[in-house]
N, C-alpha and C positions, 0 to 999 in steps of 0.2 A: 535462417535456421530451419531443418527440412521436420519431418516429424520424430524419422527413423533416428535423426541425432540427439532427440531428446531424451530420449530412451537409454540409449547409449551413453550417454552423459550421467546420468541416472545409476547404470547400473555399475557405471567404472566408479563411481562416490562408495556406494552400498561397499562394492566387493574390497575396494582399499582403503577403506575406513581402519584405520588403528588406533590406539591408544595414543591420547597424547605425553608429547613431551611433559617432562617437569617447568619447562619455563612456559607453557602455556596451557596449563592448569587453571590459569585463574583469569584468562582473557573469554569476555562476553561472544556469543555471536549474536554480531549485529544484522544481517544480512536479512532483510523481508518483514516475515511474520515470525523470525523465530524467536524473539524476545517479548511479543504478544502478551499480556500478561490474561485479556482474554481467553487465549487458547493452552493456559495451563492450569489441565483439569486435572492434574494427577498430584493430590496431595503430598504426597511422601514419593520415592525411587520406586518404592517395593508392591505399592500399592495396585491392586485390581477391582474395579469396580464399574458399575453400568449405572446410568439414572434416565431415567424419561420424566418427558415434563407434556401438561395436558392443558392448554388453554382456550377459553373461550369467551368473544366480546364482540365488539362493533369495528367496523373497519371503517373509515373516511379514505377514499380517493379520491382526488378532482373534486369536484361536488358529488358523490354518490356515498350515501352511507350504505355497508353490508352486513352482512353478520359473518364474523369471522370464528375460523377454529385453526389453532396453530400447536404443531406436535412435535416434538424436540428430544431426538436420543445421543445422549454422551456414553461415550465410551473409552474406557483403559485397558489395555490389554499388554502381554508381555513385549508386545512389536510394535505397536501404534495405539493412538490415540486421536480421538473424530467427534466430528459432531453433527448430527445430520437434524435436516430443520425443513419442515413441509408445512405448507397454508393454504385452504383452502377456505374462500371466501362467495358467501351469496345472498342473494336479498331480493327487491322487490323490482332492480333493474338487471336480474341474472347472476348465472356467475360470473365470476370475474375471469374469462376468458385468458387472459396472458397466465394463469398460474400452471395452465396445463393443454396449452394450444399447441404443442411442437416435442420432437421426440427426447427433447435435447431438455427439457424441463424435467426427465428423471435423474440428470446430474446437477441440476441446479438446487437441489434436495440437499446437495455438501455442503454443508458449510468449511469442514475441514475435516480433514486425513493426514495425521503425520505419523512418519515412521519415530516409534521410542526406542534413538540408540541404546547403547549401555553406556553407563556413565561416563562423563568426559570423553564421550567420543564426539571427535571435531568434523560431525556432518549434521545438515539441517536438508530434509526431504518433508516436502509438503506439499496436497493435491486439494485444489478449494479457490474459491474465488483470493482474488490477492486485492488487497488495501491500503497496502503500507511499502511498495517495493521500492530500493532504493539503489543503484548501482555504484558503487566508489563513493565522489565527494556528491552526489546527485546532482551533476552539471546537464545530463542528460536525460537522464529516471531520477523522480523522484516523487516520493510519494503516490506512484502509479497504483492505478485504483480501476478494478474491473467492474465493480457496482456500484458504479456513476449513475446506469442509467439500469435498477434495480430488475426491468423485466428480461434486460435482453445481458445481463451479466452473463461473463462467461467463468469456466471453471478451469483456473489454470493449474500452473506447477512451478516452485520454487525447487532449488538445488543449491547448495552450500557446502563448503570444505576449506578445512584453513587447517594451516600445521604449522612449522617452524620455517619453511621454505614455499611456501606455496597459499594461495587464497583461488578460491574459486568460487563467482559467483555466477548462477543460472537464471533466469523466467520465462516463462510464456505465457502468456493472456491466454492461452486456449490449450485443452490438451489435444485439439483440433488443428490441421495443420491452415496455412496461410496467415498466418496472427500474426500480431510484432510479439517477439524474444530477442531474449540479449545475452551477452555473455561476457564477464569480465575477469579476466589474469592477473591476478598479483603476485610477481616475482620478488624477493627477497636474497638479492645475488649475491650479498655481505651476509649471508645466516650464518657461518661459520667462524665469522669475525668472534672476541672475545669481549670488546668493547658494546653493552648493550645498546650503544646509541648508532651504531655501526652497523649492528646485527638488526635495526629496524626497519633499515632504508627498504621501501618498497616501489616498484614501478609496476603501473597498474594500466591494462590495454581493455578497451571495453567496443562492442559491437554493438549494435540496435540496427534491427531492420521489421519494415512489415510492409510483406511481399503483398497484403489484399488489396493494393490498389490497382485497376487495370488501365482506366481512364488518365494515371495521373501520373507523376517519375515517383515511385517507390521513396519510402522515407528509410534512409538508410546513413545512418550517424557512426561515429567514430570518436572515440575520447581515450588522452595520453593521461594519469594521474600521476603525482610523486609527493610521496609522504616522508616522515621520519619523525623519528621521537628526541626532540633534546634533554632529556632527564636519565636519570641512573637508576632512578627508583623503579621498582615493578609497583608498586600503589598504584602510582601517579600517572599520567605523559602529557606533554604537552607535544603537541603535534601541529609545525607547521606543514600545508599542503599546497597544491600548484596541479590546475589540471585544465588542458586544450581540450576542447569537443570541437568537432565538424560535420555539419549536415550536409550531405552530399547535395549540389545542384542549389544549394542555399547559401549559407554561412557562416563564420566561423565565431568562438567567442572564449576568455580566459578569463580562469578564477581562481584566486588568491583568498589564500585563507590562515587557521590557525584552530587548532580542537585541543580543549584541556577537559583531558576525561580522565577518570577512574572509575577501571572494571569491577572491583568491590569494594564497598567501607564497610569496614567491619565486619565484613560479612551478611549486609544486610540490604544493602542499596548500589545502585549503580549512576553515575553522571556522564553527563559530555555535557561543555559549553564550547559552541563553533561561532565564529566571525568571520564575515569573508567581503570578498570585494570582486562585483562580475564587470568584465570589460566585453561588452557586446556588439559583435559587427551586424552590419545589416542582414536580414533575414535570418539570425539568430535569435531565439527566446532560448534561456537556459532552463530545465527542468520540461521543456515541451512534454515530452510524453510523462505526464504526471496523472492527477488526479481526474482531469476534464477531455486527457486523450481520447477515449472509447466516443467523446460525443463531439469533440472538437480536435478535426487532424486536419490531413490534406482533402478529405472526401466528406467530412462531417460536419454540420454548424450549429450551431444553439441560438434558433429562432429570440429575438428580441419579444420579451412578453406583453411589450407595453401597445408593443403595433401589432400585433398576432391579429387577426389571419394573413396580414402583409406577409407575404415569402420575401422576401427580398432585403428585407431587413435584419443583420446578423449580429449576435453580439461576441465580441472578442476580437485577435488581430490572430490574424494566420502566418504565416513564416514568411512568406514573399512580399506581406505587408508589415511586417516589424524594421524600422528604420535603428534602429540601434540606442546604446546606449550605455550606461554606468548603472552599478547596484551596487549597495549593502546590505546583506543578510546578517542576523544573529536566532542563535537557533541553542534551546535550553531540552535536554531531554535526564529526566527523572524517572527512575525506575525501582519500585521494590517487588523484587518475583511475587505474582502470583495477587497481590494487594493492590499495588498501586501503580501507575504512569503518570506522567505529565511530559507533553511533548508541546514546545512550542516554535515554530519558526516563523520567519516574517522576513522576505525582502523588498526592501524599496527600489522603486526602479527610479533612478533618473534621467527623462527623457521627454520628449514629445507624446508618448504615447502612454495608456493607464496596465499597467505590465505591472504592477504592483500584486504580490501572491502571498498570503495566508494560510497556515496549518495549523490548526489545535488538533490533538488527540489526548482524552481527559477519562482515567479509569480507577474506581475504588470499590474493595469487593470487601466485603465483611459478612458474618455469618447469619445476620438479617437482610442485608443490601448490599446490591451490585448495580453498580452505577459506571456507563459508558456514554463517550459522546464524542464524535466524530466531525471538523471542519474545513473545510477548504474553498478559499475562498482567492479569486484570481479578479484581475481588470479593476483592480483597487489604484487608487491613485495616490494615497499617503496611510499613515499611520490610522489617524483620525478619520480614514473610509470602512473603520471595522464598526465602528460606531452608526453606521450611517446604515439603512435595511439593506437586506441580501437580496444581491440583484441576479442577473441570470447569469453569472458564472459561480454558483454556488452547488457546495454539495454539503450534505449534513444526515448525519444519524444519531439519536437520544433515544436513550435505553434507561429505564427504571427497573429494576425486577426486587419488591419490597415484600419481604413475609410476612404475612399475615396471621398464622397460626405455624402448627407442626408442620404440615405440607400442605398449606394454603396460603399463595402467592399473587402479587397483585401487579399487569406488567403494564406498563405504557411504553409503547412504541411509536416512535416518529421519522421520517423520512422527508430529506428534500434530493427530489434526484430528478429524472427525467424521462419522460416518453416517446415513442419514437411514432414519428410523422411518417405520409407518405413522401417518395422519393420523388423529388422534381427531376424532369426530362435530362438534363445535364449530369444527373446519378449522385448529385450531392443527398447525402441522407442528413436528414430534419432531425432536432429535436426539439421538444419546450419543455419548462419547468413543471415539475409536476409536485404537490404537498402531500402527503400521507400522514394520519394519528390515527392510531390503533389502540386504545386501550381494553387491555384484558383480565380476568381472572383464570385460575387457575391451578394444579395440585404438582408437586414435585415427589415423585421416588424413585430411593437407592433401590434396586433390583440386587 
């Protein structure tokens, strides 16, 4: 993906953005962040509003306690909706150097930027670190996550369009060119059929590439999906699905599934429950560029913490060392706009190898408390490894923000993510675990 195509891709969404059909009125977008219920700050359609928020407490890094100050502006506006979030942290061993060492930390300042179409219109554009991106069945993306490694996150762009004949999904981890992005087509070539189970059929072509290796063969994948709805109902659908991925220069892998979802009950809630079954050939992992991408690819590794300062000792399997194998995934996702999520997936790998992968994402907002918390967890070997501490293929974020009066708020912040080492001679880039707690006080106003 070059830069100039993302732009372009970008603006061809904006300008043929139209009103939806009637038969697809009531179908969710699923596609990245844009079902987030974090990032829906805009109470009502019609609503305009600003709030800033002012904190101040102790920060924990590594071992170094600081004193931290963290500033936070939301905004609605008649076109978009954002949130911008700065910290600056110091104490008796300095400041904290990565929060404002490089030019590229006054974009790191977004948290999010989305454009607010007009109602039911079937496009999602968003500019901001991504967390949650998923492409198709997520044979190949899934759950891909740019603030893995919190200081060197980058600020990407999501793009989305779905209508009665067509789906289109975009990302880039960078609004910077050389990053991996991906792009996937969903064609619906029966949309004119009469029979609703006819007019479902989609086939779905998806791209992934990232050209930043120089030293190494570029990571450049390829996946076919095919879905359909066997039911009559607009409620309901159950959705069996079928999709081939292939990593060029690697391996191949196919997954067999099934999604019984409904876009709304009642009007209040939204579900999927999925089942599926991975057939993995050698040098395939399904979901690779997920959550532990940005620290673990072809060029990257995640220092074992137990031997550290040992270089040499790595944790996780890399694509040319994955020997293959069998999975079951089931995957529960819960959604009431704006209130609540509960997202859970888990698949088991069956194999010679610990390929076993874990996702919570867990959110409840009420007008006292807002409660977030973020999981992923990979190189698990059974069910029963969730139970067992988080070892170095973890990521994690816990968020409290509890009021304390009229606009007196109390937040505890926690982080497990990663720091980046220097680069050994062979150009693989380091990382280790790193722990973060932050807890703060602080004042909330509507502007």
């Amino acid at each position: 993906m070059t830069h100039r195509l993302r732009w372009i891709v970008a603006g061809w969404l904006l300008l043929s953005a139209g009103p939806l059909s009637a038969q697809t009125l009531w179908q969710p977008f699923r596609f990245g962040s844009a079902d987030d219920p974090a990032e829906q700050v805009q109470r009502v359609w019609w609503r305009r509003e600003r709030q800033l928020e002012a904190w101040g407490g102790t920060s924990l890094i590594g071992a170094h306690w600081r004193l931290g100050t963290r500033w936070v502006f939301t905004f609605v506006t008649r076109s978009l909706t954002g949130r911008l979030d700065a910290t600056l942290r110091t104490g008796l061993y300095g400041t904290y150097r990565p929060d404002f060492d490089s030019p590229y930390d006054a974009l790191r300042v977004i948290d999010f930027v989305r454009y607010n179409p007009p109602r039911y219109r079937p496009v999602h554009l968003r500019l901001g670190p991504l967390t949650r991106t998923r492409l198709g069945t997520g044979h190949v993306v899934d759950f891909f996550n740019t603030t893995t490694a919190w200081d060197d996150r980058t600020v990407g762009l999501e793009l989305g369009w779905s209508d009665r004949v067509v789906d289109v999904e975009f990302f880039a981890a960078d609004v910077l060119p050389d990053q991996v992005a991906g792009l996937r087509l969903g064609l619906r070539p029966l949309f004119w059929a009469a029979d609703p189970r006819t007019r479902s059929l989609t086939l779905g072509f998806s791209y992934v590439r990232d050209p930043a290796f120089r030293r190494h063969a570029r990571l450049e994948a390829f996946n076919f999906d095919l879905t359909f709805n066997t039911l009559r109902a607009r409620s309901v659908a159950l959705m069996p699905f079928m999709s081939l991925a292939h990593y060029r220069h690697y391996g191949s892998g196919l997954r067999l599934g099934v999604a019984f979802q409904s876009p709304y009950v009642a009007d209040l809630m939204t579900f999927q429950f999925r089942l599926g079954l991975d057939y993995d050939g050698e040098a395939f992992i399904p979901g690779f560029v997920g959550p532990f991408y940005p620290v673990h690819n072809l060029q990257a590794r995640i220092l074992d913490a137990d031997a550290y300062p040992d270089a040499t000792r790595y944790a996780g399997v890399t694509l040319d060392e994955a020997r293959g194998g069998n999975a079951f995934f089931t995957e529960i996702h819960l959604l009431f706009p704006r209130s609540f999520e509960l997202w859970y997936f888990f698949r088991r790998h069956y194999g010679t190898q610990r390929l076993s992968t874990f996702h919570l994402r867990l959110f409840l907002r009420t007008r006292e408390l807002q409660f977030q918390t973020g999981i992923s967890r990979a190189g698990l070997d059974d069910f029963f490894s969730l139970f067992q501490k988080m070892g170095d293929q973890s990521w994690l974020l816990f968020e409290v923000r509890y009021r304390l009066g009229r606009m007196l708020w109390l937040l505890v912040h926690a982080r497990y993510t990663f720091e980046r080492l220097e680069t050994v001679p062979d150009g693989t880039r380091r990382y280790l675990v790193q722990r973060r707690f932050e807890p703060m006080a602080g004042f909330r106003w509507t502007l």
